[in-house]
C-alpha positions in Angstrom: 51.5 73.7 41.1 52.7 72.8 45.0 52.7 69.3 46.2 49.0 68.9 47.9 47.8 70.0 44.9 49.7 67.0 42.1 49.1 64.9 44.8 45.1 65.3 44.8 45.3 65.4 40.9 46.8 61.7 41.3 44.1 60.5 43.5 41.4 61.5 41.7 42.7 60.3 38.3 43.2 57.0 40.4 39.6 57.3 41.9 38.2 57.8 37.9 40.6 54.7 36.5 39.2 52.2 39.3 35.7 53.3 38.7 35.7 52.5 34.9 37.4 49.2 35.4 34.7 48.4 38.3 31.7 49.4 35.6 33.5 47.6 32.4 34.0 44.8 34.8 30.6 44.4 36.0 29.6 44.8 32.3 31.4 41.8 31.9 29.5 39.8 34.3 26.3 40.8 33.0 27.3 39.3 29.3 28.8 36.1 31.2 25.2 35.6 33.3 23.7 36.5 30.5 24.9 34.1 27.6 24.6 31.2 30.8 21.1 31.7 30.8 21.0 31.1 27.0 23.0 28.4 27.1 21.0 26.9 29.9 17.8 27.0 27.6 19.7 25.9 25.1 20.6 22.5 27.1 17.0 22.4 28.3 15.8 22.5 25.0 17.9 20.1 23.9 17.0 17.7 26.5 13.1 17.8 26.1 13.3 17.2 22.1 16.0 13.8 23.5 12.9 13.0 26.0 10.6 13.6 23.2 12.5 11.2 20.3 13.2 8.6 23.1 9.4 8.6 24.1 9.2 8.4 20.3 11.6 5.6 19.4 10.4 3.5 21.9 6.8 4.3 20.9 7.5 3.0 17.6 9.2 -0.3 19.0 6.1 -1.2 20.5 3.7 -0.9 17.5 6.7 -2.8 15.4 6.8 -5.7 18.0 2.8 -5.6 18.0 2.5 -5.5 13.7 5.0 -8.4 14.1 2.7 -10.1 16.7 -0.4 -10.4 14.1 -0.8 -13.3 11.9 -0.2 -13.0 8.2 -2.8 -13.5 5.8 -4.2 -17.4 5.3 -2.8 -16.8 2.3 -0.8 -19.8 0.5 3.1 -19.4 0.3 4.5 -19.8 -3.3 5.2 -23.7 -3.1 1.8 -24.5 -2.2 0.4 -22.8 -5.5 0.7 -26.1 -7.2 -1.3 -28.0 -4.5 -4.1 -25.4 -6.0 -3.4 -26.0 -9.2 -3.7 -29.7 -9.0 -6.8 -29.0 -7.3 -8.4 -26.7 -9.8 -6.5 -28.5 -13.6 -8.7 -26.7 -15.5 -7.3 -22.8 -14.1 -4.1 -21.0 -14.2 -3.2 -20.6 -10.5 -0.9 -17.6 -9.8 -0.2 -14.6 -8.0 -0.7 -11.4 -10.3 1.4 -8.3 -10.5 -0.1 -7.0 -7.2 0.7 -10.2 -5.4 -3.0 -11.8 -5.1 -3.7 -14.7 -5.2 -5.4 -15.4 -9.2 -7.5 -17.8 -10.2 -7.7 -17.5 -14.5 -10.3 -19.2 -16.5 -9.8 -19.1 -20.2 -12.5 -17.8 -22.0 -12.4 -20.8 -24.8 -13.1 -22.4 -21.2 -16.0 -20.7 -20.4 -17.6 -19.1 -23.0 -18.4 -19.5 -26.9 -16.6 -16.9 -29.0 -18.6 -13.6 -29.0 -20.9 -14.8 -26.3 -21.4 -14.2 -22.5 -23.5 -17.4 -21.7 -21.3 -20.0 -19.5 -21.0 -23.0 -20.9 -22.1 -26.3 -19.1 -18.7 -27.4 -18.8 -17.6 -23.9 -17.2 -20.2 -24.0 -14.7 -18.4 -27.2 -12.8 -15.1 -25.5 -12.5 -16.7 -22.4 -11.1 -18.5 -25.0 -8.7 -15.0 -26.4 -8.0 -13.3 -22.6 -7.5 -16.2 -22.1 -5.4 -16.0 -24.9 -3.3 -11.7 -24.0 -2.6 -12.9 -19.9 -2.2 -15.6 -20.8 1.0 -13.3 -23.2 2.2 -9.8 -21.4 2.4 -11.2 -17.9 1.8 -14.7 -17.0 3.0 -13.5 -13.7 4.7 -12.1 -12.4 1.9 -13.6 -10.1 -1.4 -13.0 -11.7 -4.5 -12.5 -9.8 -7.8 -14.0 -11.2 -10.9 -11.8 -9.2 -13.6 -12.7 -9.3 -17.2 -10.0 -9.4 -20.6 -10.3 -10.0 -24.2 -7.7 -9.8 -26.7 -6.4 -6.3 -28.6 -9.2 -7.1 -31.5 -11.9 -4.9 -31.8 -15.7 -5.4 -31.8 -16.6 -6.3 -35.3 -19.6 -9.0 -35.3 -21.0 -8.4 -32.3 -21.3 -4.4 -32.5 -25.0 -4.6 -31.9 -24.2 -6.1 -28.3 -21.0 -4.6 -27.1 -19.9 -1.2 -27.4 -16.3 -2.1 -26.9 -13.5 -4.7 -25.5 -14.0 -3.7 -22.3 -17.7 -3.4 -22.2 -17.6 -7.2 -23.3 -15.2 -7.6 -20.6 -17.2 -6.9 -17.7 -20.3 -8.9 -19.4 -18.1 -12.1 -18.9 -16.9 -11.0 -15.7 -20.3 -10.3 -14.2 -21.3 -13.7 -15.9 -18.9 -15.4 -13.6 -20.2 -13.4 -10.8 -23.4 -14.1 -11.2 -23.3 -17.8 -11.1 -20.9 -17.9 -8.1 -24.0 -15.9 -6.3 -26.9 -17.5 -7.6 -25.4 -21.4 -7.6 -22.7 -21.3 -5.5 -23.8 -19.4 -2.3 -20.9 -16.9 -2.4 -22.0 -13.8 -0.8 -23.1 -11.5 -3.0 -21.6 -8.8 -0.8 -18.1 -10.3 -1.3 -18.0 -10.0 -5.2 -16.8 -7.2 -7.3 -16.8 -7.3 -11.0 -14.0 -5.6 -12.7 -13.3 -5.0 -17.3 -10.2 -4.6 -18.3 -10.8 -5.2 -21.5 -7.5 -5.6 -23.2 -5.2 -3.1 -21.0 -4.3 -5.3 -18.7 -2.5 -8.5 -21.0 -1.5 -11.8 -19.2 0.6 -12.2 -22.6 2.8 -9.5 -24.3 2.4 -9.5 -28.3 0.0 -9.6 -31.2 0.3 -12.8 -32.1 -2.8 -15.5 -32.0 -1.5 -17.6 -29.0 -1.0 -14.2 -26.7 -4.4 -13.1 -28.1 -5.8 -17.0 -26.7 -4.2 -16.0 -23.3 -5.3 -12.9 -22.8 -9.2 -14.0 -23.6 -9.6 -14.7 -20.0 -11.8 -14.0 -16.8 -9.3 -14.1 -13.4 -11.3 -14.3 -9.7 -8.6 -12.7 -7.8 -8.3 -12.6 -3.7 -8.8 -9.4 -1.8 -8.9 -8.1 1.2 -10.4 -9.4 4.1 -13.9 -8.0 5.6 
């Protein structure tokens, strides 16, 4: 092999060499551009959902700042449950397990054993529970809830099919009268039995049993 003849040889493997590095390097820029534009959306992406939780964030700032701008409940704090008591003696005044506001009337109070007539002397303390509801708490619905004791039905079988059944007798009772001789609207009572599944005292004994004989107007919501 003369000399022109190496020497073309050497330029043309040289030609070859530059032309795959020009291709593998333009190969390389089209992976570089490439993963840019991902990482571009990427970022874009990630800014919209930032936009989106800031609009968010501050969204729920404002309805914070507006629940804390609206009045609570006329509802009496805990110290001022014995202004009520004094008020109604003849009650037990307290907040129940849900937090409402209770107002309890025994039933040795209110009724004669086995019966679901009011007696005379029940009638003025509804009159008097009345009086405090329409005053401090027209706007709200009041729940007349009934309870007896854990003893079942036994002389009065022929009346009441069960605890609870007697339960919401004494509790619509109550109702009744607040409606009839009290003007409380009729449309802002509810009459609730229990029966005895819902005890004021634990136990068996004949105190708890006393307690537990009861008929509770409790506060609810407003209209």
């Amino acid at each position: 092999m003369n000399l022109r003849a190496l020497t073309l040889m050497l330029a043309g493997s040289t030609l070859l060499l530059n032309a795959g590095c020009a291709n593998r390097y333009q190969d390389l820029l089209r992976d570089r551009d490439a993963e840019i534009r991902e990482l571009n959306g990427d970022l874009a992406d990630l800014r919209s959902e930032n936009a989106d939780l800031l609009r968010r964030e501050q969204a729920a700032q404002a309805r914070l700042l507006d629940m804390e701008a609206i009045p609570a409940e006329a509802s009496p704090p805990v110290n001022d449950l014995a202004g009520l008591q004094d008020e109604l003696p003849d009650l037990n005044v307290r907040y129940n397990k849900s937090g409402n506001l209770s107002l309890g009337i025994n039933n040795r109070v209110a009724f004669d054993s086995g019966s679901t007539k009011l007696k005379p002397s029940a009638e003025k303390i509804l009159r008097d529970v009345a009086r405090v509801l329409m005053r401090d708490y027209g706007n709200r619905r009041y729940f007349i809830e009934g309870h007896t004791d854990t003893d079942p039905i036994a002389k009065t079988r022929d009346k009441y099919r069960s605890n609870r059944h007697l339960s919401v007798e004494r509790a619509d009772a109550v109702a009744r009268f607040l409606i009839s001789q009290c003007s409380i609207p009729e449309r802002s009572v509810a009459v609730v039995g229990f029966g005895p599944f819902d005890p004021l005292t634990p136990g068996s004994g004949e105190s708890a049993k006393s307690n537990n004989r009861r008929v509770e107007i409790v506060l609810g919501e407003t209209f």
